[in-house]
N, C-alpha and C positions, 0 to 999 in steps of 0.2 A: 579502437584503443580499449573502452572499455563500455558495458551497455549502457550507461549514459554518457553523453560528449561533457565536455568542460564546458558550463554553462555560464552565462551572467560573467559575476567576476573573476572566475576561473578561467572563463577565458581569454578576458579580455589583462587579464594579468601576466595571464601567461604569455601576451605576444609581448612583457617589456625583456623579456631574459636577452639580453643580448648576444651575437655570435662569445664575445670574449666572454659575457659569464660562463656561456657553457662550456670554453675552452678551460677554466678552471676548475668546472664539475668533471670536466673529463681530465683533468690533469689528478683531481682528488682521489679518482678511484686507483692510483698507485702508481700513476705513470712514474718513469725517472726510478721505479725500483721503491719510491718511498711509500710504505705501510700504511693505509689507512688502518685506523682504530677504532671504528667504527662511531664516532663524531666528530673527530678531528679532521680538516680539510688536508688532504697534502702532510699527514701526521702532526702538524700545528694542533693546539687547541683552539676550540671552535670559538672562542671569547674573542681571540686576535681577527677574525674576519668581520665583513660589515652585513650590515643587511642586505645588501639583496646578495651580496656572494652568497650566504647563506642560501638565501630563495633559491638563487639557480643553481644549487646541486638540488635542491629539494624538486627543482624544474626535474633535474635532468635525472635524478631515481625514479620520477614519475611518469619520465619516457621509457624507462628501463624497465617498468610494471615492479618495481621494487617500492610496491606503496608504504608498507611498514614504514621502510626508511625515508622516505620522503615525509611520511608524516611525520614522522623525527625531527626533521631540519626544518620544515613549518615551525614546530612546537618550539624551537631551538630558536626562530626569527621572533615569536611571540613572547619568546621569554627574556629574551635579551634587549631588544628595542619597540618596550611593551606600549610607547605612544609613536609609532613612525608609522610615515602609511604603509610602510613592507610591512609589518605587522597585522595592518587590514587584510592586507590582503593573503598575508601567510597565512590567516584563520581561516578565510574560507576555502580556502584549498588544502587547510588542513582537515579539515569534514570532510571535502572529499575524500582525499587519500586514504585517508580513514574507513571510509564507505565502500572503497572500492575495493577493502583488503578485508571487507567482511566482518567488519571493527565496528557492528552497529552501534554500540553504546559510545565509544570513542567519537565517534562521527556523531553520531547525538548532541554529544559535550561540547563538542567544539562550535556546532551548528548553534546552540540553544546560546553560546555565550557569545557569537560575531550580533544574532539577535538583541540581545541584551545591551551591548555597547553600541550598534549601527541598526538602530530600529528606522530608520529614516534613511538610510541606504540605498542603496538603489539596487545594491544585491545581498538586500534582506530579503525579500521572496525567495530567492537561492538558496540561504539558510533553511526556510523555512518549508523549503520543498526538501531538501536533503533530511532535513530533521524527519518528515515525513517518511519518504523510502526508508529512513533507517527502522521502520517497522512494519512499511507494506512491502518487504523484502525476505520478509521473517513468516510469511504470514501463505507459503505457497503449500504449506499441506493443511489439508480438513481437519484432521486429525490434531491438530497443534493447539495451544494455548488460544481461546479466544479472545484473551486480553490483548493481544497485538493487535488483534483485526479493529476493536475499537479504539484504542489508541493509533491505529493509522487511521480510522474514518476522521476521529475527533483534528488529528495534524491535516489531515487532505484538505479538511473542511476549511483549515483555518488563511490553507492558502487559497482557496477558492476566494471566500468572503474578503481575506484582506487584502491579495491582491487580483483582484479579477481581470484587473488590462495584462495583467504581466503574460510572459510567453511560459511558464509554468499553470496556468491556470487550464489552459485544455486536457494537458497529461495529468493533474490532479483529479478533475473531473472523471476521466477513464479510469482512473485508477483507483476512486470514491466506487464507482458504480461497481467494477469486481469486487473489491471487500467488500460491499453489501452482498453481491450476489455469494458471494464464500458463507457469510454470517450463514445466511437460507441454506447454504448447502450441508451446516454443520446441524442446523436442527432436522431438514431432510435425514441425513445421517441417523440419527440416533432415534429419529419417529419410525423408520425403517425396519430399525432393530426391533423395537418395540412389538412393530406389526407383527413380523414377524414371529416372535414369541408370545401371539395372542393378548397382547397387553393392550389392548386395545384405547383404553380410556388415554393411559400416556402415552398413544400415537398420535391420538384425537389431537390434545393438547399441542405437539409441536408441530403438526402440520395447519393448526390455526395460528399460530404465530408466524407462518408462513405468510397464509391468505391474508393474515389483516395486517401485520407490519414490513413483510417482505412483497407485496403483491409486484412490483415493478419487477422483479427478478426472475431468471429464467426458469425458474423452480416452481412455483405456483399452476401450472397444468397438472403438474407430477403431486403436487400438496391435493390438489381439489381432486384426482381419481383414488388415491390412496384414503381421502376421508371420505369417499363413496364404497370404496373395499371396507371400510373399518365400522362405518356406522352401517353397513348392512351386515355386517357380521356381528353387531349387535342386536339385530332387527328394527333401528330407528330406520326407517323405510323415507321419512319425511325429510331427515337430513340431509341422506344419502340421494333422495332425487335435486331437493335445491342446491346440492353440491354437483350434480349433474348439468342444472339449471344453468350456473356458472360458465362451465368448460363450455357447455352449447352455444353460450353468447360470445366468448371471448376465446374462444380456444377451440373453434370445433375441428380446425387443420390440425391438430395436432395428434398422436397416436394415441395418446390419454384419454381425449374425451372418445376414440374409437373403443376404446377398452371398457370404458364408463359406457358406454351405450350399450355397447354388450351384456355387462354384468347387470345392468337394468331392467333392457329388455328381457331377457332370461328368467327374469321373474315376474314380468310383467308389469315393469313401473315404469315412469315415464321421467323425460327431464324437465322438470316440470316444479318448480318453485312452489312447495308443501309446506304447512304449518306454519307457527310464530318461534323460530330458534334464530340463532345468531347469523345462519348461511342466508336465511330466507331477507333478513335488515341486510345482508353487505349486498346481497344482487337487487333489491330494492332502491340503496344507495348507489351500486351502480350504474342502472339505469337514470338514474335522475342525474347524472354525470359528477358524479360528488364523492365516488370511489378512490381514484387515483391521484 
């Protein structure tokens, strides 16, 4: 239906739409020759209808992939019968629809406020995952605002920690761990650039942010050969081998530290953890197992 299923209370709301609701969502889109107006059920005004009639056209747009409008008739069930429980439950499947139409800030709004009034719910995690997606969804190019990427780790995190038994808590977790690894790939990114135009110092700089606050991520072999390319093209010889030193112990499978041995041996230096700088404390740290 759609890449996430109807979760929590979405879905379990969705099995009250009765066959007869839906026979009047399907009557609403104009059977009998009568005009929908785009709120009106059956060309009525939508005031004359109850709650869950309302619900189940909003059901039944949602089966149509017509989410705009579905999220309408949610919004329409929250405004009209703003203490009933169809109201509960229009809100979170108003986030959805919202979310599924691409409507992150929309789905935000609606998510952020079912939180607010049903913090004690039992599909508040649901909110609070969708609140989430609505900006680890935003967040699939490198290239993009990095403010999204910590605003989803800071939402991920929160369904993690607050709700940890829920069935949202494993896909939070996978989906914490790629934003982090994005974050690495955005300073990868632009220390790259750097190298490449010999700037060597603010290469230095982002591919240490790498190694010392991104080290879990898949980036960190590619950070540790690149400040071996960088400080030997400064001639720090001592950096460049305890950044050798590194990839040897933790990385030697991988193509990186073949390149880094290369570019070493070539000069004849070794991987070999040299002098008192910052590479030579984190591969000290961890060995003593106190690194990661």
């Amino acid at each position: 239906m759609v890449n996430f299923g109807l979760a929590g209370g979405a879905r379990r709301a969705g099995r009250l739409v009765t066959p007869l609701l839906l026979c009047l969502a399907v009557a609403a889109c104009g059977g009998g020759g009568t005009a929908d107006d785009g709120l009106g059920l059956r060309g009525q005004p939508i005031e004359t209808f109850s709650a869950d009639q309302i619900y189940g056209r909003g059901e039944f747009e949602l089966e149509r992939r017509k989410y705009d409008r579905a999220a309408t008739y949610f919004g329409e069930v929250e405004r009209l019968y703003p203490y009933s429980e169809w109201a509960k439950r229009a809100l979170i499947m108003q986030a959805f629809a919202h979310h599924s139409d691409k409507n992150y800030e929309e789905s935000r709004s609606a998510a952020q406020r079912y939180i607010d009034f049903y913090p004690t719910d039992e599909d508040a995690a649901y909110a609070q995952y969708l609140l989430a997606l609505s900006y680890y969804d935003q967040i699939d190019e490198v290239g993009r605002d990095q403010g999204l990427t910590f605003q989803a780790l800071q939402s991920l995190r929160t369904v993690i920690e607050r709700y940890p038994d829920s069935e949202y808590a494993r896909s939070a977790i996978l989906k914490f761990d790629l934003a982090f690894d994005h974050l690495a790939a955005k300073e990868m990114e632009i220390g790259r650039y750097y190298l490449k135009r010999d700037h060597f110092a603010a290469a230095i700089n982002r591919f240490r942010v790498v190694v010392e606050d991104f080290q879990t991520t898949t980036h960190t072999p590619e950070a540790l050969h690149r400040l071996v390319e960088a400080y030997l093209s400064l001639g720090l010889t001592d950096e460049a081998q305890s950044a050798g030193a590194i990839l040897g112990h933790n990385f030697q499978s991988t193509e990186w530290y073949e390149d880094s041995y290369a570019l070493l041996t070539r000069q004849g230096l070794e991987m070999k953890v040299r002098g008192d700088n910052w590479l030579s404390a984190v591969y000290r740290q961890m060995i003593q197992g106190k690194w990661l």
